[in-house]
C-alpha positions in Angstrom: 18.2 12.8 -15.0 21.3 14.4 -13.5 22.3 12.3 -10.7 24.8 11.2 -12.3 26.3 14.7 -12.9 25.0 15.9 -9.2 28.2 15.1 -7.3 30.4 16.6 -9.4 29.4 19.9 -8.8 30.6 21.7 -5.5 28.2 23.1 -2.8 27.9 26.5 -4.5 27.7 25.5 -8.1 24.5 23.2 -6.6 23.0 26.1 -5.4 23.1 28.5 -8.4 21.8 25.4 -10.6 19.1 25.0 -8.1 18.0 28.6 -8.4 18.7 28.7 -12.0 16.3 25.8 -12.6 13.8 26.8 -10.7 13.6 30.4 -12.1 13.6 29.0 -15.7 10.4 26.4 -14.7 8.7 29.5 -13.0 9.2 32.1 -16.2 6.7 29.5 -18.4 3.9 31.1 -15.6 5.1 34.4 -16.2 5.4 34.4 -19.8 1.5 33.6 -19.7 0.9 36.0 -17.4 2.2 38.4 -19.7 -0.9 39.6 -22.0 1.5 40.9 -25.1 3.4 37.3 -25.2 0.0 35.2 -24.6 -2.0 36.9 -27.5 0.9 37.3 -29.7 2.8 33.5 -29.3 0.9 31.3 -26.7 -2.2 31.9 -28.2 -2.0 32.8 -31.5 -2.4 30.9 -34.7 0.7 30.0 -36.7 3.1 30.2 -33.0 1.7 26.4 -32.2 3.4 25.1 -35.3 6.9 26.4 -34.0 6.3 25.4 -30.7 5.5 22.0 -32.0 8.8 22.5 -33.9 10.9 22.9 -31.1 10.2 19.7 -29.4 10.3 17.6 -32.9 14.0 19.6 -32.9 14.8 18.1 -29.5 13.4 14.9 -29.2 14.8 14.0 -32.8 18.8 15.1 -31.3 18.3 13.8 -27.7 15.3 11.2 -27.5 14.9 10.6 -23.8 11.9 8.5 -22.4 12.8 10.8 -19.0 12.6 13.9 -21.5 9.3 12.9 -22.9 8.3 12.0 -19.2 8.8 15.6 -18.6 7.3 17.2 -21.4 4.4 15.6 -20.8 4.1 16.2 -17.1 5.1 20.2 -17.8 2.9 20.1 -20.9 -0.3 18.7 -18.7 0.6 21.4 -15.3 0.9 24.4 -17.2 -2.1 24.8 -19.5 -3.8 23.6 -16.2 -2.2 26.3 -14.3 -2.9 29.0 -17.1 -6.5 28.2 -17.6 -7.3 27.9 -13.7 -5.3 30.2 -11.8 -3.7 32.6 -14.5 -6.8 33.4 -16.6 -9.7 31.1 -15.1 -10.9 30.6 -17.9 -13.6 27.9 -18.6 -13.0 27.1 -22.5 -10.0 25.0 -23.7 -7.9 26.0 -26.0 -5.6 23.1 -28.3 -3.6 25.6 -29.5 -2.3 26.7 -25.8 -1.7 23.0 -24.9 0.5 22.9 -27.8 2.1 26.0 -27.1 3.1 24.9 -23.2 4.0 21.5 -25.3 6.6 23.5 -26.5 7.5 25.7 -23.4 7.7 22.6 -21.6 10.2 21.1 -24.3 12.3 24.6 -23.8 12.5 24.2 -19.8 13.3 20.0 -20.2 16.6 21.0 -22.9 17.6 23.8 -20.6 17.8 22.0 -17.1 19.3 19.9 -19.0 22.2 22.2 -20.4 22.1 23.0 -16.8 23.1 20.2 -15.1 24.6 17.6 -17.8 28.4 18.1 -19.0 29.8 17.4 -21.5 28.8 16.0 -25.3 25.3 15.0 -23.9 25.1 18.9 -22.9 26.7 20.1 -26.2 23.6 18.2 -28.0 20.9 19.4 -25.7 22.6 23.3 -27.0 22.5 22.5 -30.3 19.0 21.5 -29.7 17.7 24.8 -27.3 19.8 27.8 -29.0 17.9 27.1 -32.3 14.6 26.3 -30.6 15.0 29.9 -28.8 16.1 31.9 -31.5 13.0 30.4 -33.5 11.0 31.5 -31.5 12.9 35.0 -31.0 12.7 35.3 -34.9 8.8 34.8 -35.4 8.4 36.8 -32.6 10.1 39.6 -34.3 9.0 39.2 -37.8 5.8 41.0 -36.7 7.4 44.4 -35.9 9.6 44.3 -39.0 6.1 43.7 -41.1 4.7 46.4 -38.9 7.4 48.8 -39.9 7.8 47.6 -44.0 3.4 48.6 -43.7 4.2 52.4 -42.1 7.1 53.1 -44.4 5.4 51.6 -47.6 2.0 52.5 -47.7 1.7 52.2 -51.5 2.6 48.9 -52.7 4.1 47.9 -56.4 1.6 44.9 -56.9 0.5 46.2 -60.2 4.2 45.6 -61.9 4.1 41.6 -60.2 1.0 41.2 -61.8 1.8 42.5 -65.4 4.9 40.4 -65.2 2.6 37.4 -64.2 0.4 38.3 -67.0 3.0 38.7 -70.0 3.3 34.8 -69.5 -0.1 34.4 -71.1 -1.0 32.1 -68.3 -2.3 33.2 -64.9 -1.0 30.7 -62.9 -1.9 32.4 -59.3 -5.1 32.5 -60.2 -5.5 28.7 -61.2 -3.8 27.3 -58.5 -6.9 29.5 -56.6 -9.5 28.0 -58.8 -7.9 24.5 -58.0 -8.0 25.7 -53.9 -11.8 26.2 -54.4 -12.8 23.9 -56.3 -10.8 20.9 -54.7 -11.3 21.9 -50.7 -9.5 19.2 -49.1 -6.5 19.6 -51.7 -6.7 22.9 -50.3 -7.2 22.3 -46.8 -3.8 19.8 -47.3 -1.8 22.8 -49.2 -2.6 24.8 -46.3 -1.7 22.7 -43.8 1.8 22.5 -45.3 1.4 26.0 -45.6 1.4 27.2 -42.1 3.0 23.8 -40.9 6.5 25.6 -42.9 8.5 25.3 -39.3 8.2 21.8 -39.1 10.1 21.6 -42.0 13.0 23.2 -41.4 13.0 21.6 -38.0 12.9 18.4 -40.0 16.1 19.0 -41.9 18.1 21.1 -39.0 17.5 18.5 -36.4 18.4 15.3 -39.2 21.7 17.2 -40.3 23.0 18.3 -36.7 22.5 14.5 -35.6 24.3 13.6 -38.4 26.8 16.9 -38.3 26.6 18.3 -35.0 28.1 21.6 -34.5 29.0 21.3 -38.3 24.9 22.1 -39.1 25.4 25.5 -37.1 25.9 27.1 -40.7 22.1 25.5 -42.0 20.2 26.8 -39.0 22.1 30.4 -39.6 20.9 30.4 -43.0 17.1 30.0 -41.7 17.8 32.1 -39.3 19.0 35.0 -41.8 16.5 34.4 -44.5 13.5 36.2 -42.4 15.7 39.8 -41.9 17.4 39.2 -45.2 14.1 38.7 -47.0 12.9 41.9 -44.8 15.3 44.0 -46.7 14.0 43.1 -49.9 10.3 43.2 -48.9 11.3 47.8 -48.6 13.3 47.9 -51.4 10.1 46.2 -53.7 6.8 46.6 -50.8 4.0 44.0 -52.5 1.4 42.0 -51.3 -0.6 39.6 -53.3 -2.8 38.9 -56.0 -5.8 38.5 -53.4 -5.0 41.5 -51.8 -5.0 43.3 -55.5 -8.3 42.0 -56.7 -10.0 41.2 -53.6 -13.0 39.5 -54.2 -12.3 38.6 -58.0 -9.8 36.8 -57.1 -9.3 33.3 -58.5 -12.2 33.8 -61.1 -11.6 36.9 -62.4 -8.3 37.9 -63.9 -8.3 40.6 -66.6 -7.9 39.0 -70.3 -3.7 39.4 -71.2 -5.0 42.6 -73.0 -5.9 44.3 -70.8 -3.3 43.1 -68.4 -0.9 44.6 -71.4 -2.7 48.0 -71.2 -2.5 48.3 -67.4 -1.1 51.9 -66.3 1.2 50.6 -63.5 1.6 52.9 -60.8 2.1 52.3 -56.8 -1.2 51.7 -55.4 -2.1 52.1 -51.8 -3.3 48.3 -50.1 -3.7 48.1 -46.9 -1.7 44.1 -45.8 1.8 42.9 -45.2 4.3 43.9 -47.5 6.0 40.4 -48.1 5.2 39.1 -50.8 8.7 38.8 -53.2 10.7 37.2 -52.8 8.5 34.0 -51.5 10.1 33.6 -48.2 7.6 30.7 -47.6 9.3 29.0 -50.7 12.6 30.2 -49.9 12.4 28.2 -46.6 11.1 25.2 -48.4 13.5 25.1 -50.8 16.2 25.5 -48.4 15.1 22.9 -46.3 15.0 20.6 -49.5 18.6 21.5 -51.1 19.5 20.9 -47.2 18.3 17.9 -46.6 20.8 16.1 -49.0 22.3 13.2 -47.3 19.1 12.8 -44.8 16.9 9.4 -44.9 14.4 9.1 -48.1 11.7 9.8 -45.5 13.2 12.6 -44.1 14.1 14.0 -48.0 10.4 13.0 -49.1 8.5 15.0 -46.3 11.1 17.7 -47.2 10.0 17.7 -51.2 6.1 17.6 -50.2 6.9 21.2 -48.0 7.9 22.2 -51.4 5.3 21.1 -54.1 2.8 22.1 -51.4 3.8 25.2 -51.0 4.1 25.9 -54.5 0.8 25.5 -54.5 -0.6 27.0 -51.4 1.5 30.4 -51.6 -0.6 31.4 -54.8 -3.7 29.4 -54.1 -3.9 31.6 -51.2 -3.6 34.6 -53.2 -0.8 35.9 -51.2 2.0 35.6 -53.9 2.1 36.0 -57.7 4.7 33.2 -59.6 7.3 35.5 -59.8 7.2 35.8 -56.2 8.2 31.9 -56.2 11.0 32.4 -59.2 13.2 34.8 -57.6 13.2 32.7 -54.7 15.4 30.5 -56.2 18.4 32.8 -56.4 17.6 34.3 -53.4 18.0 30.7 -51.7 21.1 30.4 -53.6 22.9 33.8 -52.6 21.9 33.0 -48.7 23.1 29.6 -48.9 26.2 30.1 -50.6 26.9 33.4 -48.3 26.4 30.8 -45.2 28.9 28.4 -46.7 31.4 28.4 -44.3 33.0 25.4 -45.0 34.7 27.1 -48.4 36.6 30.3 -48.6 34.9 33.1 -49.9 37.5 33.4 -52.9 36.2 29.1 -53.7 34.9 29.9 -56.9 32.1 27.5 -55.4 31.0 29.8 -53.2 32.2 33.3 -54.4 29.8 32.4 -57.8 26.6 31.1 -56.5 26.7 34.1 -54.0 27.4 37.0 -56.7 24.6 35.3 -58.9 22.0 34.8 -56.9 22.4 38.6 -55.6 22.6 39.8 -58.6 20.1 38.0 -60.1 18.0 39.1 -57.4 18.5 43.2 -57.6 18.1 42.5 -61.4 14.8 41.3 -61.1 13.5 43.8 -58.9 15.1 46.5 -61.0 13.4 44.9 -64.1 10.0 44.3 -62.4 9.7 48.1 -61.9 11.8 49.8 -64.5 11.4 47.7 -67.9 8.2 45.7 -67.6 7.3 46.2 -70.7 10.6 44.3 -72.2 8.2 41.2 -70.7 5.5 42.2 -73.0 7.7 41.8 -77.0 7.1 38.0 -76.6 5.8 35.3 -74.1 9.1 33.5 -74.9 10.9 36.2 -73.2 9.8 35.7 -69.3 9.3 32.2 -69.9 12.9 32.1 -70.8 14.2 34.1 -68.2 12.6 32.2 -65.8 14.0 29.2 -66.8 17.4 30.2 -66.9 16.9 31.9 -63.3 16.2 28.5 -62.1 18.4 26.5 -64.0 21.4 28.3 -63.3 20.7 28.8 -59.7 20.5 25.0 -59.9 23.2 24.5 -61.3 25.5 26.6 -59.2 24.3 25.1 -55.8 25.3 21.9 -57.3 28.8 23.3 -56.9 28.6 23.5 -53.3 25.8 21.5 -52.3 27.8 18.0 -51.0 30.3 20.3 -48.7 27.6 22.0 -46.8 26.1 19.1 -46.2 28.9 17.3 -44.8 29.5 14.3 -47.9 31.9 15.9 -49.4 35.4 17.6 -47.5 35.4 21.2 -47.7 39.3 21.0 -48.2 40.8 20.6 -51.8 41.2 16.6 -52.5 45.4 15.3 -52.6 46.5 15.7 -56.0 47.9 12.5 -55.3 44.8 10.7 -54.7 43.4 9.7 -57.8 40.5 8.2 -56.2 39.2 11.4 -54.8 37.5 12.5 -58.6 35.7 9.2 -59.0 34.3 9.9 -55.3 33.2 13.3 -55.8 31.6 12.4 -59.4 29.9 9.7 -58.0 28.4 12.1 -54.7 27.4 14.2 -57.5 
């Protein structure tokens, strides 16, 4: 793997590689040893799919057979060594293997930023940063729930839920009724669900191969949607419609009427606060407006992560439709505040950013201050909610070709009278 890089390092630099390397293969043993990390990320239930993430991330920029060689090797000697030496344990565990799967995938891209030079070792970064700070951000996410739960302890679920009910259709609680009554539809949704890292590995790793350090700005924007959306998640603290009704949830939602004559209040549930905006649509979303410029395959798997999760978020009960509106602008104000290939006073990227923030703290000022403007006519939030989408639409069409890399960010030569017909036909 790096014997062709080997002698042009001098004695010393060897040595500190040498170390270096063997420190990083001996922390994967460590980290298991480590009770907090096992439970919480080796172990766990949703920490798999990242893991699995990170080595679709790098053997999608840097396919190696030598690399998958020494996944595989690392992926087979450290559940081994975690099952009989670390915790001698008996039972086997799939999700652990695919866990050290993806530890093993960390320790292959990072001897390799050790000891390669050059572009192949500016790939194999592009390829570990992300895959670490993924990681680092789920990781994270728990204490931030943790802390939204102790500062929140009454929850504003009651105001999602009139909102959801001025519409004159429960849509969160039919997309339940279809979850139960159509399991393996369900099972599917679900699946996409909890599988959400895969897609945003999917479209990261396609756009840096065809971008490279140009995609940096994408993987921020994921990166900044979980603390971004934590913000949000304290200013309106809400949970879900299963949370709300518990057990009557899908089959029993109250009648619009009584929906109308609801005294809404903050009502203590006990659950993570995250509920609006949709940060499980929000990522889907983003990965789709991303993945402009990617195969049909690639763009395809990308707009099943979305439809699914449509689906799953409220068949779950964990989000009301609202929940899933709002995301739009929010995706909008993240991605246009991560478009760093315009200038923030490019009315391409100054507008989509004030709308989509706007639109946002409107919403939430609206869900709790004036929900009964919803109530005059069903016209009215079916209205708004069209124009929230449509317009945050519509304004990421302004930017959408530059951050993907088909269009120049610069302003086309006046002289070129070729460059409108180019840019009408990209649009």
């Amino acid at each position: 793997m790096f014997s062709s890089t080997w002698s042009t390092f001098t004695s010393a630099e060897r040595a500190w590689r040498v170390l270096l390397s063997l420190a990083i293969v001996a922390g994967v043993p460590a980290l298991a040893a480590s009770h907090i990390f096992y439970v919480s990320a080796i172990a766990s239930t949703f920490y798999p799919y990242v893991f699995a993430s990170v080595v679709f991330i790098h053997l999608r920029m840097r396919f190696r057979w030598l690399d998958v060689g020494g996944i595989v090797l690392l992926g087979v000697i450290f559940p081994l060594l975690d099952q009989f030496v670390i915790h001698r344990s008996s039972t086997v565990y799939v999700v652990t293997w695919i866990s050290f799967l993806g530890m093993a995938s960390l320790v292959i891209m990072a001897l390799n930023a050790i000891w390669l030079r050059g572009e192949e070792r500016n790939t194999v970064l592009l390829a570990l940063i992300p895959g670490i700070l993924i990681l680092a951000s789920n990781h994270y996410a728990g204490y931030m729930h943790k802390f939204t739960e102790s500062a929140h302890p009454k929850v504003f679920d009651l105001y999602l839920y009139s909102f959801d009910s001025s519409l004159h259709a429960p849509i969160a609680f039919w997309m339940g009724q279809l979850y139960d009554k159509w399991k393996t539809f369900g099972d599917v949704s679900y699946v996409f669900y909890v599988g959400l890292p895969f897609s945003l590995a999917l479209v990261y790793a396609g756009q840096a191969s065809r971008m490279r350090g140009k995609a940096i700005p994408i993987f921020v924007a994921f990166l900044l949607m979980g603390p971004i959306g934590g913000i949000f998640y304290n200013l309106f603290p809400a949970l879900g419609p299963g949370h709300l009704f518990g057990a009557r949830f899908p089959w029993q939602p109250l009648a619009a009427e009584q929906a109308r004559r609801l005294l809404l209040e903050p009502v203590p549930i006990p659950g993570l606060r995250n509920a609006i905006p949709s940060l499980h649509m929000g990522w889907t979303l983003m990965s789709w407006w991303y993945s402009r410029g990617l195969s049909v395959y690639e763009r395809a798997i990308a707009m099943l992560f979305v439809l699914f999760t449509i689906v799953a978020t409220m068949g779950t009960g964990e989000h009301y439709f609202i929940d899933l509106v709002v995301a739009f602008p929010f995706v909008l104000f993240l991605q246009a505040m991560c478009a760093t290939e315009l200038k923030w006073n490019d009315s391409g990227r100054l507008a989509p950013f004030a709308f989509g923030l706007a639109t946002l703290l409107v919403w939430l000022w609206a869900l709790r201050y004036t929900p009964q403007l919803f109530w005059y006519s069903a016209a009215i939030p079916w209205l708004l909610c069209a124009l929230t989408i449509g317009i945050s639409e519509k304004l990421r069409r302004g930017f959408r070709d530059v951050v993907v890399g088909i269009l120049p960010s610069a302003a086309p030569d006046p002289s070129n009278t070729t460059a409108p017909a180019v840019a009408e036909v990209a649009r």
